[in-house]
VOPAGU-2260 file (C-alpha; in pm, 1 decimal, decimal comma):
REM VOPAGU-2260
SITE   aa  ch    i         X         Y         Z
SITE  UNK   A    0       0,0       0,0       0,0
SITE  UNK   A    1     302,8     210,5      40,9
SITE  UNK   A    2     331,1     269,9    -358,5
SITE  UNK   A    3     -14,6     362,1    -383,9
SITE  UNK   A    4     -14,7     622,8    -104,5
SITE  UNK   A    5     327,2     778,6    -205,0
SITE  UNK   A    6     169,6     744,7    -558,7
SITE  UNK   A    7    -213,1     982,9    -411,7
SITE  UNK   A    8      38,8    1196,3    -215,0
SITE  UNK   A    9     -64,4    1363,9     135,4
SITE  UNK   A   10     117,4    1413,8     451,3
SITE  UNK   A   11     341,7    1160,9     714,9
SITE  UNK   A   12     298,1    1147,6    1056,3
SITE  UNK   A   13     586,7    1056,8    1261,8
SITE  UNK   A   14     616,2    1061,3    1631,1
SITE  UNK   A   15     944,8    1055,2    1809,2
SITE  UNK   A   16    1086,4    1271,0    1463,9
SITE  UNK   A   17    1381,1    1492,3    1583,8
SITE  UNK   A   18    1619,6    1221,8    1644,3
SITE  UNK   A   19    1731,3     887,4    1537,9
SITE  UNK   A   20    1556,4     648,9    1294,2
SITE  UNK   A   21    1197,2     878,1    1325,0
SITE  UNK   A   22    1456,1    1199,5    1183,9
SITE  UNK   A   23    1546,2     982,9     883,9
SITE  UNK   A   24    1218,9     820,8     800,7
SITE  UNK   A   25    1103,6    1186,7     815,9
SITE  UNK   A   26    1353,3    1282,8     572,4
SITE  UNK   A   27    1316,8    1017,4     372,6
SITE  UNK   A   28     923,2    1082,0     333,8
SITE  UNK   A   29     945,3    1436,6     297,6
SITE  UNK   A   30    1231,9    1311,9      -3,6
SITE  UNK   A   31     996,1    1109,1    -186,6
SITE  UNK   A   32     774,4    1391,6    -236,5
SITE  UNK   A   33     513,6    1362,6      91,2
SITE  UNK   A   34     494,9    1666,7     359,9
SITE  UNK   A   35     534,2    1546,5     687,1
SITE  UNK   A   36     429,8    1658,4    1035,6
SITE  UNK   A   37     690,8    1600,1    1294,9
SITE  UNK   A   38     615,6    1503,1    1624,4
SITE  UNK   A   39     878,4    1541,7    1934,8
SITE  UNK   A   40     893,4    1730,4    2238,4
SITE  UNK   A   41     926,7    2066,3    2246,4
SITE  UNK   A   42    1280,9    2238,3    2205,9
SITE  UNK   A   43    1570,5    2317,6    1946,3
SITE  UNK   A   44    1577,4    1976,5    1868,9
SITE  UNK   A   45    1256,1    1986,0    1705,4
SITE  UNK   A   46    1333,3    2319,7    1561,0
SITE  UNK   A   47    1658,1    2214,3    1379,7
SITE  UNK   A   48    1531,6    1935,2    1230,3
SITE  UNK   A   49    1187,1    2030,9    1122,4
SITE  UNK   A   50    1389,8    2330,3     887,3
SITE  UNK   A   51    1610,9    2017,5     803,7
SITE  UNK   A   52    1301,2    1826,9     623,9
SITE  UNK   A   53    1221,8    2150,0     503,7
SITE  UNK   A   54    1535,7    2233,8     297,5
SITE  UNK   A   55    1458,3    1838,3     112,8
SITE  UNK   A   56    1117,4    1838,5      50,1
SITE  UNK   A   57     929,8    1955,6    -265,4
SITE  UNK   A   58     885,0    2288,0    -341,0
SITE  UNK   A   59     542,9    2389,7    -180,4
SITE  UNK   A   60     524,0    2096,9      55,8
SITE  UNK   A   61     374,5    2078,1     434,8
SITE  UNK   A   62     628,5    2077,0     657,8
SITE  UNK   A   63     560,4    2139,5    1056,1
SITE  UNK   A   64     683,9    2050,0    1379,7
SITE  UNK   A   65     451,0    1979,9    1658,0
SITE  UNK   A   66     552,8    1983,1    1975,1
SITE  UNK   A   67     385,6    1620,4    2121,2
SITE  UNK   A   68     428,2    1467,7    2443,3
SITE  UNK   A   69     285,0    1085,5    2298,4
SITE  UNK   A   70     200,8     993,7    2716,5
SITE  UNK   A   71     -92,9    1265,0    2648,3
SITE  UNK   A   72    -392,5    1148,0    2486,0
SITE  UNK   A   73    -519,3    1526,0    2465,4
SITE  UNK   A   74    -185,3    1601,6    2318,0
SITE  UNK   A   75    -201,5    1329,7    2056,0
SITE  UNK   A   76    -562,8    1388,4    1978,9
SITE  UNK   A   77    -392,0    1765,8    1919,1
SITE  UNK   A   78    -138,0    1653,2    1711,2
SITE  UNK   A   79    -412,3    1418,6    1515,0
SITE  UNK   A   80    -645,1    1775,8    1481,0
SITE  UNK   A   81    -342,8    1933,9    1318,8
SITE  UNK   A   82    -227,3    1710,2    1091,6
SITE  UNK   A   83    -545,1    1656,1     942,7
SITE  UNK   A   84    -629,5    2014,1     915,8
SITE  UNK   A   85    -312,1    2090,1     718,5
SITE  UNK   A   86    -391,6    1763,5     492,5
SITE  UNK   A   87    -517,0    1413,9     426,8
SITE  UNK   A   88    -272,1    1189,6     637,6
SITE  UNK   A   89     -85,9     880,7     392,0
SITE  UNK   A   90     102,4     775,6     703,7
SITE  UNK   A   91     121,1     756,4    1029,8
SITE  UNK   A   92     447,3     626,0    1243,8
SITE  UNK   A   93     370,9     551,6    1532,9
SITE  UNK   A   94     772,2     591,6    1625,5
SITE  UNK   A   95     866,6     765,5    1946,5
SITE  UNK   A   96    1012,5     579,3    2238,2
SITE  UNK   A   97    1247,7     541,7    2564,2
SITE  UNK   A   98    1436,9     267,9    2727,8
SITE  UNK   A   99    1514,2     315,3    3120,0
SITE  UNK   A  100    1601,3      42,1    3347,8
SITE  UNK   A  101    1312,4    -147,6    3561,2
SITE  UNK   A  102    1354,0    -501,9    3685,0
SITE  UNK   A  103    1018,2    -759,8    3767,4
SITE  UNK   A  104     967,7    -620,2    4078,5
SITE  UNK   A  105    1146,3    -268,9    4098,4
SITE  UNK   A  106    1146,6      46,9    3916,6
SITE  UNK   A  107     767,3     102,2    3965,2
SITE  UNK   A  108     794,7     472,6    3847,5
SITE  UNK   A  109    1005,5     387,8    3536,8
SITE  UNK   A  110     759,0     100,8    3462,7
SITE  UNK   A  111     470,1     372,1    3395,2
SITE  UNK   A  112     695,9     578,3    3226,8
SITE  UNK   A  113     767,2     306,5    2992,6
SITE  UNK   A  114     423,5     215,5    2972,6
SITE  UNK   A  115     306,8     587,0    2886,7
SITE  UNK   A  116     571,9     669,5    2599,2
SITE  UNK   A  117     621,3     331,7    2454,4
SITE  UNK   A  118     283,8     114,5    2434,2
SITE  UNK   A  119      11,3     361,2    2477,0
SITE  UNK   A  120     180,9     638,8    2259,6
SITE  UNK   A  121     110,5     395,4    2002,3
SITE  UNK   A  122    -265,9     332,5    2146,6
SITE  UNK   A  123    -290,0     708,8    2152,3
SITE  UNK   A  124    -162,5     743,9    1812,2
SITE  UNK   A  125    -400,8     484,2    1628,5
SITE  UNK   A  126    -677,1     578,2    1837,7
SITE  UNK   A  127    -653,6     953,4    1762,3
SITE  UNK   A  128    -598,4     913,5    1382,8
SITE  UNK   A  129    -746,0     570,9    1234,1
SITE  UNK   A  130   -1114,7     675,3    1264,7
SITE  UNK   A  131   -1049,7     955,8    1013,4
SITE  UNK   A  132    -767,3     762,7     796,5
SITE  UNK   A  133   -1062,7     439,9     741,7
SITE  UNK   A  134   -1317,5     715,3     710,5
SITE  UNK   A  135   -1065,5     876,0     407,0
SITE  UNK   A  136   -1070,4     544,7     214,3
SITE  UNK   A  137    -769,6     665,9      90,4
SITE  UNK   A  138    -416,2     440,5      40,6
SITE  UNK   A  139    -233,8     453,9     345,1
SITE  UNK   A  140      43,9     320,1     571,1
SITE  UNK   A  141      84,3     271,0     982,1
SITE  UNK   A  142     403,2     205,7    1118,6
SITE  UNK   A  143     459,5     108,2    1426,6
SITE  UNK   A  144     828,7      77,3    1577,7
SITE  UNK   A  145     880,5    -236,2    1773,5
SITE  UNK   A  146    1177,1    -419,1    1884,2
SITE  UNK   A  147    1339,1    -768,7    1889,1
SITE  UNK   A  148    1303,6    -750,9    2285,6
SITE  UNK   A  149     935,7    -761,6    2240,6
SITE  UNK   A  150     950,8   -1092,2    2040,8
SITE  UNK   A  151    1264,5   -1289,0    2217,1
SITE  UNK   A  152    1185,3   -1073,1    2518,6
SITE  UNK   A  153    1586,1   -1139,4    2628,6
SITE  UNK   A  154    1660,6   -1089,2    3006,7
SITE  UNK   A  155    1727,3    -737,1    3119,9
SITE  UNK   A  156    1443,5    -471,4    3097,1
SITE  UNK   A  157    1118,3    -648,1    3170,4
SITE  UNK   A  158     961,8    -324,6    3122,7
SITE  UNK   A  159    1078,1    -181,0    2800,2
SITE  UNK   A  160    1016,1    -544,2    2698,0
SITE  UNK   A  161     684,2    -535,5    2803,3
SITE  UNK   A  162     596,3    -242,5    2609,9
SITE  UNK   A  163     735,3    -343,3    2274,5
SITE  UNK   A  164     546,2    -706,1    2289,0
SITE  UNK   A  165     209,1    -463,6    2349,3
SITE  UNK   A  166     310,1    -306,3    2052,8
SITE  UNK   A  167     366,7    -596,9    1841,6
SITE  UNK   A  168     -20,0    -737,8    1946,4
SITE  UNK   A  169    -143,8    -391,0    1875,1
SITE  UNK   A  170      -3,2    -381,7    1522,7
SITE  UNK   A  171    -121,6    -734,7    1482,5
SITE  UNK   A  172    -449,2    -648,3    1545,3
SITE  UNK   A  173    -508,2    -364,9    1390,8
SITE  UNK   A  174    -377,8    -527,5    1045,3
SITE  UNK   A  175    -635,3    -785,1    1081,6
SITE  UNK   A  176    -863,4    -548,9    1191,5
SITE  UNK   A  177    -802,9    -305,4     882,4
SITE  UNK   A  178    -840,1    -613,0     645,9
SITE  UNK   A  179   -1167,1    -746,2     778,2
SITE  UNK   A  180   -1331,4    -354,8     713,3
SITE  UNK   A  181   -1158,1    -353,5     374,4
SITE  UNK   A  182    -988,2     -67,2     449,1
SITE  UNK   A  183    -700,3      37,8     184,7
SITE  UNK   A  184    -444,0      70,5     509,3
SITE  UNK   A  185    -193,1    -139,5     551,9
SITE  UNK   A  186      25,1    -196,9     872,0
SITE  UNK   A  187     432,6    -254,3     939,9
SITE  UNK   A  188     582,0    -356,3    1253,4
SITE  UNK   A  189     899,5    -155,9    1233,5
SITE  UNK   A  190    1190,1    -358,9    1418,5
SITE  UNK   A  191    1502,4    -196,4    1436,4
SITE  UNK   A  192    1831,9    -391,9    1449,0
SITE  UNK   A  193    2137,4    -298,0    1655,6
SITE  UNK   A  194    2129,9      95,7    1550,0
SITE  UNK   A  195    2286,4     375,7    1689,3
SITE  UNK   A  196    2064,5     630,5    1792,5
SITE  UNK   A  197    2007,2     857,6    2061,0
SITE  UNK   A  198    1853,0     609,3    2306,5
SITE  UNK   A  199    2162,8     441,4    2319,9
SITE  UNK   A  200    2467,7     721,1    2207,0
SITE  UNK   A  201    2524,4     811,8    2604,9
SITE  UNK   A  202    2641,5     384,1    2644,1
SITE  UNK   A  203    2819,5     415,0    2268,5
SITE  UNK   A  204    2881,6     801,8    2188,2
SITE  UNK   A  205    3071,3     649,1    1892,8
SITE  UNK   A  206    2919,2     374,6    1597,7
SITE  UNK   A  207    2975,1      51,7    1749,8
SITE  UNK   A  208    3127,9    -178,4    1466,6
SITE  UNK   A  209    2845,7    -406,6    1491,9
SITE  UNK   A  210    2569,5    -121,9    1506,7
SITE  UNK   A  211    2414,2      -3,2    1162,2
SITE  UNK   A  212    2337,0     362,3    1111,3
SITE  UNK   A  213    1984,1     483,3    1106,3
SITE  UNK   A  214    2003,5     539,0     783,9
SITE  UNK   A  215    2087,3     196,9     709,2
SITE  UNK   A  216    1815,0      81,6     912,9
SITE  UNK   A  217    1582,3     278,2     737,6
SITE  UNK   A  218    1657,6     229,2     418,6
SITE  UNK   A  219    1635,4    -131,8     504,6
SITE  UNK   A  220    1268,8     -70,2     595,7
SITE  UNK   A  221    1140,1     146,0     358,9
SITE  UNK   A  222    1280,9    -148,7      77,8
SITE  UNK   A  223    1076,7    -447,5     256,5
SITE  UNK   A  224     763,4    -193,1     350,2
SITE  UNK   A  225     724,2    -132,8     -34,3
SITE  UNK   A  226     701,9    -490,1    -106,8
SITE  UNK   A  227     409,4    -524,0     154,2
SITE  UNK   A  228     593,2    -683,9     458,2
SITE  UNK   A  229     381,6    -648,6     766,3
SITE  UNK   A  230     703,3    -787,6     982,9
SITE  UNK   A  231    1049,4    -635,5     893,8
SITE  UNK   A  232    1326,6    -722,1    1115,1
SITE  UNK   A  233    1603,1    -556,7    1069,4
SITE  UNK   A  234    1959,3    -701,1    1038,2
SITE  UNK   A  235    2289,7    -549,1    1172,3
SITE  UNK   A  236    2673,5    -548,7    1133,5
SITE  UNK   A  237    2625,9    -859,6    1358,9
SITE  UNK   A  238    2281,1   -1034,6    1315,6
SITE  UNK   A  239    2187,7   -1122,3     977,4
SITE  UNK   A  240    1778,7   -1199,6     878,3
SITE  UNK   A  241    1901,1   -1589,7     939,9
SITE  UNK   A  242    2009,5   -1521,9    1289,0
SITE  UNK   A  243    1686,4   -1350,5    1387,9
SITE  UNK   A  244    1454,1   -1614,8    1261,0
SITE  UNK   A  245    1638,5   -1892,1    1470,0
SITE  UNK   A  246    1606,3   -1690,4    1754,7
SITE  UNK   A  247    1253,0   -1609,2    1698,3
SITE  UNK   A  248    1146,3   -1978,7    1610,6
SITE  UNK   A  249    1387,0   -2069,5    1933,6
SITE  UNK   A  250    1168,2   -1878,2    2169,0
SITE  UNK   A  251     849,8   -1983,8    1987,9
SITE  UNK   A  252     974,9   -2348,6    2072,6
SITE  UNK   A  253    1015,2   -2244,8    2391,7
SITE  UNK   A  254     561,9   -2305,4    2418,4
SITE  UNK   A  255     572,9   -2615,2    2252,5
SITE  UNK   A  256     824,6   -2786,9    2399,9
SITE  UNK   A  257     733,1   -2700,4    2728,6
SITE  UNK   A  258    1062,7   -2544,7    2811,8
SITE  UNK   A  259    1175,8   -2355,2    3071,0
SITE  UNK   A  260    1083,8   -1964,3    3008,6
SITE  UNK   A  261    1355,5   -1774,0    2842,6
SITE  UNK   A  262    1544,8   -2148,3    2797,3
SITE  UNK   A  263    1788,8   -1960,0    2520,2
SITE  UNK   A  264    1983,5   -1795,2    2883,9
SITE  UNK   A  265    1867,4   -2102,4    3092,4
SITE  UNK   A  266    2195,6   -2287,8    3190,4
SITE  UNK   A  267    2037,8   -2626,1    3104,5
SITE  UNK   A  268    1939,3   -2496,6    2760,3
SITE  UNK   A  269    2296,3   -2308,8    2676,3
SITE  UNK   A  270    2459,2   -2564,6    2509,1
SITE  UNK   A  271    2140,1   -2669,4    2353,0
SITE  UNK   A  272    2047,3   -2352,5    2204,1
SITE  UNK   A  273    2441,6   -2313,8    2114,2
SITE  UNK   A  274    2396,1   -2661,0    1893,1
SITE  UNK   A  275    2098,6   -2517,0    1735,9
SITE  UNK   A  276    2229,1   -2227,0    1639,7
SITE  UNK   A  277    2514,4   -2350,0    1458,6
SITE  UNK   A  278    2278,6   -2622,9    1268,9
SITE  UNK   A  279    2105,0   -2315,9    1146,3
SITE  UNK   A  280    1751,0   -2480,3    1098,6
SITE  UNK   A  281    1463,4   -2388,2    1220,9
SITE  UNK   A  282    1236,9   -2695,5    1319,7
């Protein structure tokens, strides 16, 4: 749906824009001829990059900066009014995010935090703008960002994890949702690689060798999004596509074997999972 709705034109939405991959998917959009709202919270940050879009976009085109805090519903329903008021909306990403620690049973402030930017920005964000995008019947595109640590949900940030699996059953959903109403809409769950972006340049100020950029990450996306993929995983400098889907069909396994949760860092599974790795089938 992504050919037909750069093809009818209109505007992009994206969340979390001043920064990382949501800066160069703006860019990119604004590149292949769409205007583009930008979303972020207030601040010079916004500012510098909104006139960035600006100076590649077509001659005439929308391009604005909102000022969004995603953890406010009235704010998003704001930023929905806006966007639609300056055009007909072709897509909406769904984009902006944080990762802070929280453990199981700790960190109760930084799980609602979590919970507030990272899952229901995105509830926020499809509730404040599908209505009038099925209502359009125009060609359109949702993207929501993800991660891998919502599918393998590795040990570390139960929270952040949390989140990102919510967003992966939201997207879900809603695809299935959008093609039982025949809406022309289609949805992408956006999962970023290893990249180096802002959420993580205070741990790595410099490109780790194994990190891609965001503009490889990107790039990577916008290729498999034109062909219609609702899932896109995205490889790095150290995990290939092959990689991901053992992983992936190693945690599925995890339910029908009746293994021990998160088996792939259980010390009876290591060598195991080590074995199957190398074998590099998926049963």
């Amino acid at each position: 749906m992504f050919k037909e709705a750069l093809e009818l034109g209109g505007l992009a939405v994206v969340t979390g824009a001043a920064s990382g991959v949501g800066k160069v998917a703006a860019l990119r959009f604004a590149q292949r001829g769409l205007g583009v709202v930008l979303a972020d919270l207030p601040g010079p940050r916004l500012d510098a990059t909104v006139e960035e879009v600006r100076s590649v976009a077509s001659e005439g085109a929308t391009v604005i900066g909102v000022p969004t805090d995603v953890s406010d519903e009235a704010q998003v329903n704001a930023l929905a009014d806006k966007a639609f008021a300056a055009g007909e909306v072709a897509v909406l990403m769904n984009n902006a995010g944080i990762e802070i620690p929280s453990s199981s049973w700790g960190e109760m402030e930084n799980w609602k935090k979590l919970l507030s930017v990272n899952l229901f920005g995105v509830i926020y964000g499809v509730h404040a703008f599908l209505p009038r995008m099925v209502e359009a019947n125009r060609p359109a595109v949702v993207i929501n960002t993800g991660s891998k640590q919502g599918i393998t949900t590795p040990p570390g940030n139960p929270a952040y994890n949390t989140t990102k699996a919510g967003v992966k059953v939201i997207s879900e959903q809603l695809s299935h949702e959008l093609r039982e109403a025949h809406a022309p809409i289609s949805v992408h769950l956006f999962v970023p690689g290893f990249t180096h972006t802002g959420i993580n340049m205070a741990q790595y100020p410099e490109k780790p060798a194994d990190a891609w950029t965001s503009e490889q990450t990107v790039d990577y996306f916008l290729e498999r999004m034109t062909e219609g993929d609702f899932y896109v995983l995205c490889p790095d400098n150290a995990v290939d596509s092959k990689i991901d889907n053992l992983r992936v069909s190693w945690a599925a396994g995890d339910i029908i074997g009746n293994r021990p949760a998160l088996s792939r860092w259980h010390p009876d599974y290591a060598e195991q999972f080590i074995s199957y790795q190398k074998a590099g089938k998926i049963s």
